[in-house]
N, C-alpha and C positions, 0 to 999 in steps of 0.2 A: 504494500500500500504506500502510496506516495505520498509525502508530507507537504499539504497545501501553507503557503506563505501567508501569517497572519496568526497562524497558529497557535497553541502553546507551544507546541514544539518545534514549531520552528517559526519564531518570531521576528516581522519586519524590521529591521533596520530604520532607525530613527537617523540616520547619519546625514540624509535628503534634507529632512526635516531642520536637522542642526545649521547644514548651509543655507538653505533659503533665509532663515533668520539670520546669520551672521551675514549675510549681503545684505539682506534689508537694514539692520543695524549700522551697518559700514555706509551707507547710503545715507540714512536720517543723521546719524551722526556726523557726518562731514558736510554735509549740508545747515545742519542747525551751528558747528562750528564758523561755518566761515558768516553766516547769520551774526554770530556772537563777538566774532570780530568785528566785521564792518560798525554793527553799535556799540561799539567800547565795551565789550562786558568781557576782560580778558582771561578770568579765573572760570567764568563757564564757557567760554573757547576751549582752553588747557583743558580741561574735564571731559570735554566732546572729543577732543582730538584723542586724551588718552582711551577714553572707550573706542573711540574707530580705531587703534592704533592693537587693543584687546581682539575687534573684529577679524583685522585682518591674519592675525597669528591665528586664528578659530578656522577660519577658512582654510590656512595652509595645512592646520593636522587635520582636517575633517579627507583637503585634497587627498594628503599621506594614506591615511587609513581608504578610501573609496580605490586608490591603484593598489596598495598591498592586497582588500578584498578582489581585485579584479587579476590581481597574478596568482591568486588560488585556486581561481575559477568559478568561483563565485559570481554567477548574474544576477543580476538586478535594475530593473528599471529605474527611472528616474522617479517616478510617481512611489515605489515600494519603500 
């Protein structure tokens, strides 16, 4: 019997999930940064940058782990 994805036993991969947020993150936050610069607000600039700066290192290990999954053979959709 084959193990349908979604399972208990074999459970989808929130790894999709974790990137779509971290690019949305990296996006609002670099955008409300450069917002917080142009009106002088320079301590919630720094605070926006360093969360974008959090996003983009989120994205790189999410990258990491999504090819190490993909050179074991592991498929997966983009949606799963």
């Amino acid at each position: 019997m084959r193990e349908q994805p979604g399972t208990h036993d074999h459970p989808k991969s929130a790894l999709n999930l974790r990137l779509a947020l971290a690019i949305f993150g990296l996006v609002v936050c670099t955008a409300l940064a450069v917002f917080a610069t142009q009106a002088g607000i320079t301590a919630l600039a720094v605070a926006l940058a360093v969360l974008a700066a959090i996003a983009v290192v989120d994205i790189v290990v999410v990258g990491i782990r999504i090819v190490r999954r993909r050179r074991r053979g592991e498929r997966h959709t983009l949606f799963e």
